[in-house]
C-alpha positions in Angstrom: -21.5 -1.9 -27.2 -18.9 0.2 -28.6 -16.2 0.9 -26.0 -13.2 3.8 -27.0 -10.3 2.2 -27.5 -11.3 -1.6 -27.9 -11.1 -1.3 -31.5 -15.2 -1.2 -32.2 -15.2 2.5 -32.3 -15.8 4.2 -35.9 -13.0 6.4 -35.1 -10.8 3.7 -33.7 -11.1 2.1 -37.1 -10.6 4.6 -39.8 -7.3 5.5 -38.1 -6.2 2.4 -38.4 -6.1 1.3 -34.8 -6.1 -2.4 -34.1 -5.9 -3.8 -31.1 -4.6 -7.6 -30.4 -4.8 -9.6 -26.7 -1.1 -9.6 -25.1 -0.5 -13.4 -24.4 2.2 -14.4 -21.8 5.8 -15.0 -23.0 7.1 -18.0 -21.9 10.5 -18.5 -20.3 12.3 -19.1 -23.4 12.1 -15.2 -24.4 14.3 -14.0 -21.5 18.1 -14.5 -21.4 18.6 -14.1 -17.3 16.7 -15.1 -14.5 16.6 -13.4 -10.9 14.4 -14.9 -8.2 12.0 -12.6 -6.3 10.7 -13.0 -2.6 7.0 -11.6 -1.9 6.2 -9.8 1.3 3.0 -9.8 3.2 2.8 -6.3 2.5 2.8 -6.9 -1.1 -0.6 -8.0 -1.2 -3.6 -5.6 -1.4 -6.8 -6.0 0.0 -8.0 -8.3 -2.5 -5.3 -10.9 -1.5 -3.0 -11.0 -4.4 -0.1 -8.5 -5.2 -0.9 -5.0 -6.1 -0.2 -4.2 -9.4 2.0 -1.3 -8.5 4.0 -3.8 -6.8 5.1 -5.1 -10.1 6.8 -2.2 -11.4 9.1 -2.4 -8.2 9.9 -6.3 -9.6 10.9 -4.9 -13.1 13.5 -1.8 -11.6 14.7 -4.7 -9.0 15.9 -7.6 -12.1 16.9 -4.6 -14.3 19.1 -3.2 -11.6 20.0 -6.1 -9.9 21.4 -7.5 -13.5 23.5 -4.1 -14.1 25.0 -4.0 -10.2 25.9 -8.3 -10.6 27.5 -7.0 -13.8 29.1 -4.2 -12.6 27.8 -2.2 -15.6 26.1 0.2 -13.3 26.7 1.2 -9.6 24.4 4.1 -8.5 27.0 5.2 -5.8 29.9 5.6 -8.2 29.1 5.0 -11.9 29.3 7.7 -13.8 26.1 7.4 -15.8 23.0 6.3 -14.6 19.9 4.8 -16.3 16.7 7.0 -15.2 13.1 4.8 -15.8 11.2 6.8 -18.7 8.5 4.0 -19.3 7.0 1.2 -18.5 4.0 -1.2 -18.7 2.6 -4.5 -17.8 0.1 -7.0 -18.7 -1.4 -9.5 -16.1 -2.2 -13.1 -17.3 -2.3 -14.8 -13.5 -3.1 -13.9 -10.2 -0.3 -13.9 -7.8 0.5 -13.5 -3.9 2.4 -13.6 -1.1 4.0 -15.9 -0.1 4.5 -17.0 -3.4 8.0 -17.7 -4.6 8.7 -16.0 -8.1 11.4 -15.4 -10.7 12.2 -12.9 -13.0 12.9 -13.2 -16.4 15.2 -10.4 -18.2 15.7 -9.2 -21.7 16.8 -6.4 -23.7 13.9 -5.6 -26.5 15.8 -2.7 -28.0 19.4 -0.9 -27.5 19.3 3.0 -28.9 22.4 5.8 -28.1 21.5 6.6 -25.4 18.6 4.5 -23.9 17.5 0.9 -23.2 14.4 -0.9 -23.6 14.3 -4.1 -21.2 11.3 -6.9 -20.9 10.5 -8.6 -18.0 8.2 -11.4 -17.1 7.2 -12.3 -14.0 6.6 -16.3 -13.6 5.8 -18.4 -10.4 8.4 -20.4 -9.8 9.1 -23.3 -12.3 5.8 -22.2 -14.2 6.3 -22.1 -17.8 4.6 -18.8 -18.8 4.8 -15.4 -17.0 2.2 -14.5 -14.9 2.8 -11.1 -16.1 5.0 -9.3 -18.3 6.1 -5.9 -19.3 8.3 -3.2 -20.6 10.5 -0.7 -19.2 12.9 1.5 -20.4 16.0 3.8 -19.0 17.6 6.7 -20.6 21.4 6.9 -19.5 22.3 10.4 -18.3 25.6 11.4 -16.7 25.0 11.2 -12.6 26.0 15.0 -12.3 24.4 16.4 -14.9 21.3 14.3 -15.8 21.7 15.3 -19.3 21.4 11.9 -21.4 25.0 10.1 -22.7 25.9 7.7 -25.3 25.7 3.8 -24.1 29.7 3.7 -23.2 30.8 0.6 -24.8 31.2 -1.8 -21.8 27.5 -0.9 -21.4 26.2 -1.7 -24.9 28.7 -5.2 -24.8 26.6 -6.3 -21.6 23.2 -5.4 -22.6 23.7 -6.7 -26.1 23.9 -10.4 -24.2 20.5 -9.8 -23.1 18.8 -9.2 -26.5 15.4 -10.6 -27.2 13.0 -9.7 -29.6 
């Protein structure tokens, strides 16, 4: 059965769309590692963490990285990174109280944004559990109008490439 979107479609096809199965990075892609406590409450009802849940891991590492750096401190840098995208694939069910770590890269560095990957891996296994994108835009904290990656900034983040 064709399915829009999965590549089968006639349309799909003739404009070139092909799709390819994400498959879990393993640890040796990321360049820092933060470890990450589940809650109860980060379980759903089917007993394994909501996938919304996720995307709170992701902004946690990326931020947690900047404020351990001193690169970015909400409360009195004067540019912050506002989240403009993100995604995630799931490989492996996980839950609570599972202990988990956090892998961190930088996939891309433009003026004025930031793409970071993330993996999410139970601890000590050797491919992520799940994985995903998410990117900021740097804007000055008054204004919210997006800024040029000061230099300190680029110097940090340029530690963390991955491709």
């Amino acid at each position: 059965m064709k399915k829009p979107g999965d590549g089968s479609n006639d349309r799909d096809i003739e404009a070139g769309m092909t799709f390819e199965k994400p498959r879990p990075h393993s640890r040796d892609r990321y360049a820092a590692f933060r470890a990450i406590t589940t809650r109860f409450l980060d379980n759903d009802v089917y007993g394994h963490i909501n996938n919304a849940v996720y995307y709170s891991y992701f902004d946690t590492t990326v931020s947690g990285w900047l404020l351990e750096q001193d690169l970015v401190v909400p409360q009195r840098s004067e540019i912050i990174g506002l989240a403009v995208n993100s995604s995630c694939d799931y490989f492996d069910s996980l839950a609570f109280p599972d202990a988990l770590e956090a892998g961190l890269r930088v996939a891309r560095i433009g003026n004025s944004s930031v793409q970071y990957g993330v993996g999410i891996f139970k601890q000590g296994a050797s491919q992520a559990a799940a994985q995903g994108l998410f990117t900021h835009v740097y804007v000055d904290a008054r204004s919210n109008r997006p800024v040029a990656l000061p230099d300190r900034l680029r110097q940090g983040l340029q530690s963390l490439l991955r491709f």
